[in-house]
N, C-alpha and C positions, 0 to 999 in steps of 0.2 A: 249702822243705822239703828234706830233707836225707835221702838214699837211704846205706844200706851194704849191705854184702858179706853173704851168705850162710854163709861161709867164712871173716870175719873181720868183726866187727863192729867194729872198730878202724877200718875203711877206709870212710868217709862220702865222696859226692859229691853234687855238686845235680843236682837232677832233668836239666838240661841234660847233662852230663857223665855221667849213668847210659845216656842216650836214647842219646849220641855212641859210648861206649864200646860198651855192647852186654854184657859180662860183664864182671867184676873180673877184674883181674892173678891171681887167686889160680881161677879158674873159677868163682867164684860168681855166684848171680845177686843183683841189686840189689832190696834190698827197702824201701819205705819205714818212716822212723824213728815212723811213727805212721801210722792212718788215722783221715782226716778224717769227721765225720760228715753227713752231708747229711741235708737239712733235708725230712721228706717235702712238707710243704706248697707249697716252693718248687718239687720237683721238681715234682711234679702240675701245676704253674702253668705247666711249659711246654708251647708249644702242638706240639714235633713232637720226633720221635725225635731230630732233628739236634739240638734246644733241648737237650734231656734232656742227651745222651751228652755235651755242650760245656761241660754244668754238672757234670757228674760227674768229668770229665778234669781242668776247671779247680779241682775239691777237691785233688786231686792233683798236679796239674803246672799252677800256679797262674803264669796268666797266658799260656800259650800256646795257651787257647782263642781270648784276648783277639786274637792274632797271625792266625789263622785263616781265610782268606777263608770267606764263608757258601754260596757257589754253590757250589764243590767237595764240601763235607760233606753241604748239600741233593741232590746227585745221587747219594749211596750210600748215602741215608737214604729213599727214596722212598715205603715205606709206611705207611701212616695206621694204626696201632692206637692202644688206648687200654692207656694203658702203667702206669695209675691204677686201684689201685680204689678204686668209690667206694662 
């Protein structure tokens, strides 16, 4: 997925390269060139906050959930709600 400039949409980078940067050369912020849709059923299917936010990140910045250790995310995810309704 391919992020551009606020300020210039001429200036596309990869989601790597928006993360690195931080703003465009020009002050803009980085916007993605589309949003992805998530799937509610999938979401509901996972069993904790850390599951959720690692499938939503990875719509978006596709494949650096994949990189993720899961100890680190489970210790700033620690409460149990029900994040579905049913």
């Amino acid at each position: 997925m391919q992020f551009f400039s606020t300020r210039n949409a001429g200036s596309r980078v990869s989601a790597a390269q928006a993360i690195v940067q931080g703003l465009s050369s020009e002050g803009g912020l980085f916007v993605p060139e589309s949003f992805p849709q998530a799937d509610l059923k999938t979401a509901c299917e996972k069993g904790s906050y850390a599951e959720l936010a690692a499938y939503v990140l990875g719509l978006v910045l596709p494949g650096l959930c994949l990189r993720l250790p899961k100890r680190p995310m489970a210790r700033r995810f620690r409460a149990k709600q029900d994040i579905c309704m049913r």
